[in-house]
N, C-alpha and C positions, 0 to 999 in steps of 0.2 A: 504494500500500500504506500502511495506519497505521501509526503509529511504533509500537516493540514496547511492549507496557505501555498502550496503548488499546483493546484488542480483547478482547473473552469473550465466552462464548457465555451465550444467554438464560437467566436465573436470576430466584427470587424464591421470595417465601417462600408457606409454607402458612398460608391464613385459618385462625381458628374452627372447628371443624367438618369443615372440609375435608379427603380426602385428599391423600397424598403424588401420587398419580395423577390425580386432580382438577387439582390444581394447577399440577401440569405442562402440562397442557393448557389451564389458566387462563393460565397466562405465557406461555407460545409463541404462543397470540392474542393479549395484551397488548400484547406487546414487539415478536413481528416478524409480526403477522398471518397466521402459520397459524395455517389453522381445522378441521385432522384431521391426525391422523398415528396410527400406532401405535407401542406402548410395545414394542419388541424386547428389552428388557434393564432393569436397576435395579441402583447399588451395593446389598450386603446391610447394608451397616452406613455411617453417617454420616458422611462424610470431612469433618473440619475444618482452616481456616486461621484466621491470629489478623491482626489488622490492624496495618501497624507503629504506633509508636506516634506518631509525626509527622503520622500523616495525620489530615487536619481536617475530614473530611466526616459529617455526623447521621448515618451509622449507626456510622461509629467514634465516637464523642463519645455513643453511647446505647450500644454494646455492642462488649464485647473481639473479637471474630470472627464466624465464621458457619459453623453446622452445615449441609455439604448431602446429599440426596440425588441424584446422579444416575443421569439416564434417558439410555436411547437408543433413538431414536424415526427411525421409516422413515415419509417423506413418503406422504401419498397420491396418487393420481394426480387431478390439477386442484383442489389445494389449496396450492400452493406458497407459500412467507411471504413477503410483500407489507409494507414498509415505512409504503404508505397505508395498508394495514388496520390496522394497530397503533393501537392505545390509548395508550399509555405516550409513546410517540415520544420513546425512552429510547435509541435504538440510529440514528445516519448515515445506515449505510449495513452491509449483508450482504456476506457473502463466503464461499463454501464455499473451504476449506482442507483439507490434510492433518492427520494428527496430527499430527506434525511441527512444520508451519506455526502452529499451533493452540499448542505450549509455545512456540514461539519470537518470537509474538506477545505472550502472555498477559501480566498485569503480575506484575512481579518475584514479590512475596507471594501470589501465590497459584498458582506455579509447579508448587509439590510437589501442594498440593488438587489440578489441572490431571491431572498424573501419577500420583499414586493414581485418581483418577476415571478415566483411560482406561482402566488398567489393572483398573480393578474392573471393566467393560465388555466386558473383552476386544479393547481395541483399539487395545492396545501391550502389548510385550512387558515381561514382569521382567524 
């Protein structure tokens, strides 16, 4: 298992032009090489977290936090994410998890984004 504070689930932003839908489907090939799924859900409104302020990586150091959308997306049948297919090779190694599993992993700051987002989903309870 990763240590808690190393693990999130695939994220990335929207090009130019692009949709919020597009994109999604742009990064989940990206990041862990699926290449279908369908969109079962979408928060309505843009859950954000802010970056502490310690932390020293180019996207803290270009901008205070990160507005996202999430999706929830049902695999198709013989398109499962494949670490070789990825682009990015931004991501170890996969793991399906619980929800549960899934806050108790995530890193510290973006705990609450984490739990608003299931919960916009419907996949944890208020």
């Amino acid at each position: 298992m990763e240590p808690p504070g190393s693990w999130q689930f695939p994220q990335g932003g929207i090009d130019s032009g692009e949709s919020a839908e597009s994109a999604v489907k742009r990064e989940i090939l990206e990041e862990i090489g699926m290449a279908d799924s369908v969109i079962v859900g979408r928060s309505e409104l843009p859950i954000r977290y802010d970056f502490p302020e310690n932390l020293s990586g180019p996207l803290a150091k270009k901008f205070k936090g990160q507005d996202q959308i999430w999706f929830h997306l049902r695999l198709v049948a013989g398109h499962e994410p494949s670490l070789a297919r990825a682009t990015d090779k931004e991501f170890r190694a996969l793991a399906w998890v619980t929800v549960a599993e899934a806050l108790r992993r995530v890193v510290p700051f973006k705990f609450e984004a984490y739990r608003h987002g299931l919960m916009a989903l419907g996949l944890l309870a208020q």
